[in-house]
C-alpha positions as a Markdown table, in Angstrom:
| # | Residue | x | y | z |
|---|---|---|---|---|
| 1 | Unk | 0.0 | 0.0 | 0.0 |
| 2 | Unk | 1.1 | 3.7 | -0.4 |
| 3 | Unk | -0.7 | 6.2 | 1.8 |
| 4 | Unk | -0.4 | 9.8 | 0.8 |
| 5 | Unk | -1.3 | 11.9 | 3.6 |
| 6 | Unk | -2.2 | 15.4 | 2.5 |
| 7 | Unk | -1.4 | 16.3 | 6.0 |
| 8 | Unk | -2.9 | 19.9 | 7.3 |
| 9 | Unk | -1.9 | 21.9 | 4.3 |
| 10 | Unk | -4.3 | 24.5 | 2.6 |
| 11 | Unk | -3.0 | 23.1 | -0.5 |
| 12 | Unk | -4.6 | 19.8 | 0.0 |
| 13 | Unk | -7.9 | 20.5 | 1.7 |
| 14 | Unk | -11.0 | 21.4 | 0.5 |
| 15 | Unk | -11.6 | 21.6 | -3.4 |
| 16 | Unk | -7.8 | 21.1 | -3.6 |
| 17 | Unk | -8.2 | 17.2 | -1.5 |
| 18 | Unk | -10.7 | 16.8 | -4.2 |
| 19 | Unk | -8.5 | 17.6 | -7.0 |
| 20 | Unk | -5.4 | 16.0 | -5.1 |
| 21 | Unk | -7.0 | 12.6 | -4.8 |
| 22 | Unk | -8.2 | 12.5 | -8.1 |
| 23 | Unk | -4.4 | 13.1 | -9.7 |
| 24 | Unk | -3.5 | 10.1 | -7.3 |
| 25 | Unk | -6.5 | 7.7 | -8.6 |
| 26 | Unk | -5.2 | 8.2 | -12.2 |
| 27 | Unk | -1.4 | 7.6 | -11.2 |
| 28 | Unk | -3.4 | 4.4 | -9.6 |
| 29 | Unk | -2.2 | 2.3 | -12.6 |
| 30 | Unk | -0.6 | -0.6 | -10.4 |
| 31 | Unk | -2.2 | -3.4 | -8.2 |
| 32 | Unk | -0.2 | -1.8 | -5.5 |
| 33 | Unk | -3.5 | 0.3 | -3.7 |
| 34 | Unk | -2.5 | 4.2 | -3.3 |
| 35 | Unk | -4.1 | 5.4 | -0.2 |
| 36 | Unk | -5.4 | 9.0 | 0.2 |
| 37 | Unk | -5.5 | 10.3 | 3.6 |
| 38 | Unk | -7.3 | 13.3 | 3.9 |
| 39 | Unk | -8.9 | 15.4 | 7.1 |
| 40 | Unk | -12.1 | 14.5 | 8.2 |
| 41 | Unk | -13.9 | 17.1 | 7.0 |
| 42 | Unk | -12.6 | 16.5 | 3.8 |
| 43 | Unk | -13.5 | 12.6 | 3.6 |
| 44 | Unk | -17.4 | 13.1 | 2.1 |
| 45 | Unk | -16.4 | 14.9 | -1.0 |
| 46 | Unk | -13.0 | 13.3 | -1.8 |
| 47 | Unk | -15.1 | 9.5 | -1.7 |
| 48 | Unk | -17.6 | 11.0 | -3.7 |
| 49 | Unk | -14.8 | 11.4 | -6.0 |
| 50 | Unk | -12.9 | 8.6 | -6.7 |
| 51 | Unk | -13.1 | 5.0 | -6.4 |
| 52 | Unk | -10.0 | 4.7 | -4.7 |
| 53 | Unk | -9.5 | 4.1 | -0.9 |
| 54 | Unk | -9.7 | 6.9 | 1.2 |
| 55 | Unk | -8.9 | 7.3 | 5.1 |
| 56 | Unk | -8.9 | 10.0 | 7.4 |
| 57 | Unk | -6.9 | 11.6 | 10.4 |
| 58 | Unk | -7.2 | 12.4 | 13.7 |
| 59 | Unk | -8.1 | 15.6 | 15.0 |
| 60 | Unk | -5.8 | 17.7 | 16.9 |
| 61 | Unk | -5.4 | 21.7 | 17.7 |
| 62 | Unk | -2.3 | 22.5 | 15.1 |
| 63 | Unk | -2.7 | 25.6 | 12.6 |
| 64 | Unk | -2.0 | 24.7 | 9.0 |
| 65 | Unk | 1.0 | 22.7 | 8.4 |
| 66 | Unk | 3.2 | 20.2 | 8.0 |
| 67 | Unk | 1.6 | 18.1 | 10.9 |
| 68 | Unk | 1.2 | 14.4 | 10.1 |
| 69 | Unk | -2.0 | 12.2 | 10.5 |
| 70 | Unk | -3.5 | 15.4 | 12.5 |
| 71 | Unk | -6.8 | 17.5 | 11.6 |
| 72 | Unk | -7.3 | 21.0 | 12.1 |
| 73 | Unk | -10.0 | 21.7 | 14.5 |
């Protein structure tokens, strides 16, 4: 499996997860499963998306960043 975590970044939340995940569900070419892992808030719209797995992160109180497996709150 790879697991791209878009972390906390404004760069990959919102419309951006969307667009994000979608780039890595065409790279998906292998039978090796590529993972997005978005925030929480993001999860509804990025699996309405693609086909692809998607997972989410935990929630924590960090400002936008370079904060792995965290959510903003």
């Amino acid at each position: 499996m790879i697991f791209v975590n878009f972390k906390t970044y404004d760069e990959a939340s919102g419309e951006r997860a969307v667009a994000l995940a979608k780039i890595l569900e065409q790279a998906h070419t292998t039978r090796i499963p590529v993972i997005s892992v978005v925030q929480d808030f993001d999860l509804e719209a990025v699996k309405n998306a693609i086909s692809t797995p998607v997972w989410i992160q935990h929630i924590d109180g960090f400002a936008p960043g370079a904060h792995t497996g965290s959510t903003v709150a």
